[in-house]
N, C-alpha and C positions, 0 to 999 in steps of 0.2 A: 682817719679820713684824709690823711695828708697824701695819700697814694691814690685817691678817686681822681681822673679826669674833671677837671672843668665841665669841660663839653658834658662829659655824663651826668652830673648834677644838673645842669641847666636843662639838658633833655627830661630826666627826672622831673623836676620842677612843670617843663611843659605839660606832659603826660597827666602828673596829677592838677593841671589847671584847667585840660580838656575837662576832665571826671570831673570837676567840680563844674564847669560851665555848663557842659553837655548832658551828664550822665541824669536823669529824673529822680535817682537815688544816689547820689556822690556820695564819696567816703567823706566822713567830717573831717575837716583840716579844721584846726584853731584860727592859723594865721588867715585862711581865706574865710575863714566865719565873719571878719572882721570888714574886710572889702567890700564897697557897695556892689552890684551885679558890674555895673560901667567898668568898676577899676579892675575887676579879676577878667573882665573880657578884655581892655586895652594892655595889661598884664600880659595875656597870651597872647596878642596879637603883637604888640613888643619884642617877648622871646619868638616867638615864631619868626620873624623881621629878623633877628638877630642870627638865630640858629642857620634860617638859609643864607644869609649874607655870607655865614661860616663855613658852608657847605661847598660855594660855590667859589670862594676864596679858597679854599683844599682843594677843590679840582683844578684852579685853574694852577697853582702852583704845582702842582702835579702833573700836568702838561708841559708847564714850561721848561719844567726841569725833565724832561722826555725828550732827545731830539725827534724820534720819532711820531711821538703824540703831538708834539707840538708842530711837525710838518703839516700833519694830519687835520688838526682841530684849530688853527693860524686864525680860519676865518669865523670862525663860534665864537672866539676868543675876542675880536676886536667888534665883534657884534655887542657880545656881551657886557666890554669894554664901556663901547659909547652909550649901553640904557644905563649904565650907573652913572654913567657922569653925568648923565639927564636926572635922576633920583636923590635930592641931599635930605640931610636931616629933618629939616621944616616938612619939606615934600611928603617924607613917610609920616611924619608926625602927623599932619593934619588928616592926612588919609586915613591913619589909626582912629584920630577923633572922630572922624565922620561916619567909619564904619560902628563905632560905638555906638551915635547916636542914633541910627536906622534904626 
């Protein structure tokens, strides 16, 4: 296992936490047998939070390192920029809660 990607376990892990949240027939996980409905949905919506955060920090360092992309994408980028510094930790958290409790 010591050659698997991060990223790809954590995507893994999403994937089977959609099928358990969503699917009317989920595959039985042990460990999400265990989760009340709340905690396997704030769970996903957690990694989901996380995985884009990851996504979106790969692209933009991928632009940057572009002089070409980053001529191009300057202004997406400082868009981008200023919603996260709008966004911290409390911000997403509560919003994971609240979307929980609907």
């Amino acid at each position: 296992m010591n050659d698997i990607s991060t990223v790809i376990l954590v995507r893994e892990l999403d994937k089977r936490l959609s099928d358990w949240n969503r699917d009317p027939d989920p595959q039985y996980d042990g460990f999400f047998y265990y989760l009340s409905k709340g905690q396997s949905q704030m769970l996903e919506y957690s990694i989901g939070a996380v995985l884009q955060k990851y996504a979106q920090a790969s692209i933009k360092n991928l632009i940057e390192n572009d002089p070409e992309l980053y001529a191009q994408y300057k202004d997406q980028l400082a868009k981008l920029e200023s919603k996260q510094g709008e966004v911290n930790g409390v911000g997403t958290e509560t919003s994971a809660v609240s979307q929980v409790r609907q």
